[in-house]
VMD Tcl script that draws the C-alpha trace (Angstrom):
set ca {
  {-3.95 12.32 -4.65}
  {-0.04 10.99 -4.40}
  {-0.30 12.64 -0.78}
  {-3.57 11.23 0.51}
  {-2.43 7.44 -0.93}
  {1.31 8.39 0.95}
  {-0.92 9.06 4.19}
  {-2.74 6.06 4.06}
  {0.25 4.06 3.21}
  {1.84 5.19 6.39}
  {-1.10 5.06 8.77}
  {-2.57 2.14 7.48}
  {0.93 0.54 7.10}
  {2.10 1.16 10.80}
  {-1.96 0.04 11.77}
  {-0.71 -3.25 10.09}
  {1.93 -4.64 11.61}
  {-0.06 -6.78 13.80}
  {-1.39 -8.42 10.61}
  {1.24 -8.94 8.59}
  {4.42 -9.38 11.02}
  {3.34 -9.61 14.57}
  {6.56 -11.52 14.92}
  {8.80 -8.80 14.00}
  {6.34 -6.12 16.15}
  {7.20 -8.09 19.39}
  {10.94 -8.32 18.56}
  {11.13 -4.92 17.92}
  {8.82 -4.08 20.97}
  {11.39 -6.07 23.26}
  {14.09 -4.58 21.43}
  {13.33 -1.17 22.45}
  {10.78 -1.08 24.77}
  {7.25 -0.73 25.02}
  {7.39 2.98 25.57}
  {9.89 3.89 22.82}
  {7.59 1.50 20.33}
  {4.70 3.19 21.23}
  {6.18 7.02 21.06}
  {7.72 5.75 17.37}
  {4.33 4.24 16.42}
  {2.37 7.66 17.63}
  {5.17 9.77 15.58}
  {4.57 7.66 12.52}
  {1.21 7.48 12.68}
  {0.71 10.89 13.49}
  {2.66 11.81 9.83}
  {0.67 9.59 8.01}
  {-2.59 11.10 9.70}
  {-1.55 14.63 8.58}
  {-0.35 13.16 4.96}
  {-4.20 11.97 4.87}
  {-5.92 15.42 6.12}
  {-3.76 17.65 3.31}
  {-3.77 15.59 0.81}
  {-7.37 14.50 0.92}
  {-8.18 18.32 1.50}
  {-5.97 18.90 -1.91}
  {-8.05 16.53 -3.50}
  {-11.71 17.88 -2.74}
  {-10.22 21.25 -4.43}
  {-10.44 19.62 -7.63}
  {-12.56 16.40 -6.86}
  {-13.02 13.58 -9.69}
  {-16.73 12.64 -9.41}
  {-17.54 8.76 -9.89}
  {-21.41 9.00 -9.07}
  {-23.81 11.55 -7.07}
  {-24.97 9.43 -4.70}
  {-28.71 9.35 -3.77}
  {-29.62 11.99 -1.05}
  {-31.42 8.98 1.28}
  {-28.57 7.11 0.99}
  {-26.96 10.58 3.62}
  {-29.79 9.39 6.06}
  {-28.73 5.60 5.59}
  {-24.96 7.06 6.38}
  {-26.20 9.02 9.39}
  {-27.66 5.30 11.15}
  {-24.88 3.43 10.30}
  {-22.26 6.23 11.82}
  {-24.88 6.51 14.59}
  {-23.98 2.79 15.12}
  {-20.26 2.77 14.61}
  {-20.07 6.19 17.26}
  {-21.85 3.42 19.68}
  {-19.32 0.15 18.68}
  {-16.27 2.49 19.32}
  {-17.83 4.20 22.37}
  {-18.04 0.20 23.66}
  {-14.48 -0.60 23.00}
  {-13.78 2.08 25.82}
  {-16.38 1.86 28.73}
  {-15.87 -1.11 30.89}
  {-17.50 -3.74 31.31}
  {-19.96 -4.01 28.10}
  {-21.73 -6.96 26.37}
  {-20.78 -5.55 23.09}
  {-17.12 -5.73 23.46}
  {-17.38 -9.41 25.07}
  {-19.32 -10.54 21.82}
  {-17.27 -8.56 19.51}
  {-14.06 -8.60 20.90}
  {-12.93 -5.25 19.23}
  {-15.29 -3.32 18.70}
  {-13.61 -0.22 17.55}
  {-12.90 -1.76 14.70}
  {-16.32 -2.87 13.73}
  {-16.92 0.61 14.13}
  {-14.19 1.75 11.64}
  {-15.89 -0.74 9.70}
  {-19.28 1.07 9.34}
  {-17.88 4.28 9.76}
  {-16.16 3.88 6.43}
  {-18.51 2.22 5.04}
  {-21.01 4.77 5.63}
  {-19.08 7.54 4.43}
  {-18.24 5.16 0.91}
  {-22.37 5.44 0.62}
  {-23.08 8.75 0.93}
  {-19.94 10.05 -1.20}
  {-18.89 9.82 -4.81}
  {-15.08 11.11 -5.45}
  {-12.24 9.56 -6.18}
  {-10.82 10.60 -3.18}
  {-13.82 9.31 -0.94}
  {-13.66 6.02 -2.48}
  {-9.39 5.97 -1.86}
  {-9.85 6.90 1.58}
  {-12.82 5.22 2.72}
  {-12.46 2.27 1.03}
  {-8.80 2.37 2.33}
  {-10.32 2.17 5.70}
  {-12.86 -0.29 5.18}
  {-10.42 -2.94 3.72}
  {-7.77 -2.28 6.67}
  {-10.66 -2.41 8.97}
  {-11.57 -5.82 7.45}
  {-8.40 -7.13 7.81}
  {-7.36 -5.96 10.92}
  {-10.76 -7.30 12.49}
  {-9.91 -11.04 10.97}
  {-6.31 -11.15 12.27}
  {-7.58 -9.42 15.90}
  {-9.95 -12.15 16.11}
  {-7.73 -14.86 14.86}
  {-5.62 -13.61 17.18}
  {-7.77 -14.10 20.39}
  {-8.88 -17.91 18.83}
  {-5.08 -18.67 19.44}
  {-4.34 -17.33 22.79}
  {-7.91 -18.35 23.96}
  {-8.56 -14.64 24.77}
  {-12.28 -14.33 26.77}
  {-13.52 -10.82 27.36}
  {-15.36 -10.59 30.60}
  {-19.53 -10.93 30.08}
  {-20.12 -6.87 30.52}
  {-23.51 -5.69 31.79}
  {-26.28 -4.09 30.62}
  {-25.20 -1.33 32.72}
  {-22.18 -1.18 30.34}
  {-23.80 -1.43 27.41}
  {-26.28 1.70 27.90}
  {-23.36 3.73 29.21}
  {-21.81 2.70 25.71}
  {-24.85 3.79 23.88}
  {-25.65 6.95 25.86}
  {-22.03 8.32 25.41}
  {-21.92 7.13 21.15}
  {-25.38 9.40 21.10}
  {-24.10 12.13 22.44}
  {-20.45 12.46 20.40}
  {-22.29 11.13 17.33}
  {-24.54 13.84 17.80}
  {-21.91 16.48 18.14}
  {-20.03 15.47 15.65}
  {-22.89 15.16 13.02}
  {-24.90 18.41 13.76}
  {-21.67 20.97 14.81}
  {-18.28 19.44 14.92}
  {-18.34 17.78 11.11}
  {-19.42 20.63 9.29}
  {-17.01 22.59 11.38}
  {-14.09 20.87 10.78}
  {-14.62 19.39 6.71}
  {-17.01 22.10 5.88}
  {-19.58 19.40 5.39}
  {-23.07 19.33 7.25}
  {-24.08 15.79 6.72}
  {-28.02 17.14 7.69}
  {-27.93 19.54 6.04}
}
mol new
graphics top color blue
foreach p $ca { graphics top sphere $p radius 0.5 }
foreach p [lrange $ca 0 end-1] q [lrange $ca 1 end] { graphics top cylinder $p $q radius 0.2 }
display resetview
C-alpha cells in the first residue's frame, strides 16, 4: 500500500500545483521554459503513474475487503463511466456545448470515473485510489473554475455538431474499454 499512496502522492501532487501554488508554477515555468516544465512534469508524472499501477497491483494480491458491493451497483458504474468516457471525449473535440458549459470537462469526467469505480469496488486499495482521484478531481475542478471567474475566461458556444461527435467517440472507447481493453489490461471484466 506504501507504494500505491507514494504514486498518488506524486501524480496527484505534480496534478496540484495549479491549486495550491500557481504562483510558484508560472515562476518556475518562466524560469525554465515551457518545454523543459512540461518534459519535467511528464517525467514526474509518469513515476508517480507507474508507483500507482505496481503498487495498486501489489495490493489486489492480498486485498483488505471493506464491503462487497451490490452487483447492480457494477451496472450503475458502467452509466456513470459511460458518461465520464463522453465528458472527457468533450474536453478534446472542438467546438462542443459541453465544454463551453463545463469549462473542463475532463475533469468532471475524472470525477465520475472515480466515483464510479468507488461504487462498484470494496478494498482498501479501491477506496485509496479512487477516492484519491475523486477528491483531487474535486479540487482541481473548483480552482480550474475559480480560475476562469478571475481571468473572465469564455469558452466558445460549441455546436451540436460538436457535441454528438463528443458522444459518438466516448461510446465507442467506453465500449472498448469496458467489453475488451479493461479486462485485458486489470484482469477485470466489468460485464462480466
Amino acid at each position: 500500500m506504501i507504494v500505491l499512496i507514494l504514486g498518488l502522492v506524486i501524480l496527484l501532487g505534480a496534478h496540484s500545483v495549479r491549486i495550491f501554488a500557481d504562483g510558484w508554477r508560472t515562476a518556475q515555468v518562466a524560469r525554465l521554459g515551457l518545454n523543459t516544465w512540461k518534459a519535467l512534469f511528464a517525467l514526474v508524472s509518469l513515476a508517480g503513474f507507474a508507483l500507482i499501477v505496481i503498487g495498486f497491483g501489489q495490493a489486489r494480491l492480498a486485498p483488505t475487503v471493506l464491503w462487497f458491493p451490490p452487483i447492480a451497483l457494477r451496472h450503475v458504474a458502467g452509466l456513470i463511466t459511460l458518461l465520464s468516457f463522453v465528458l472527457i471525449a468533450a474536453a478534446y473535440v472542438p467546438g462542443t456545448r459541453i465544454k463551453a458549459k463545463l469549462g473542463h470537462p475532463m475533469l468532471a469526467g475524472v470525477k465520475g470515473w472515480a466515483f464510479a469505480h468507488l461504487l462498484a469496488n470494496g478494498s482498501l486499495a479501491d477506496v485509496v485510489l479512487f477516492g484519491s482521484f475523486l477528491a483531487w478531481g474535486v479540487l482541481d475542478f473548483r480552482s480550474a473554475r475559480r480560475r476562469d471567474r478571475a481571468a473572465g475566461t469564455v469558452y466558445p458556444a460549441g455546436t451540436v455538431k460538436g457535441d454528438l461527435t463528443a458522444v459518438a467517440v466516448g461510446v465507442v472507447v467506453w465500449a472498448v474499454f469496458a467489453f475488451w481493453l479493461h479486462g485485458w489490461l486489470f484482469s477485470v471484466r466489468p460485464f462480466g
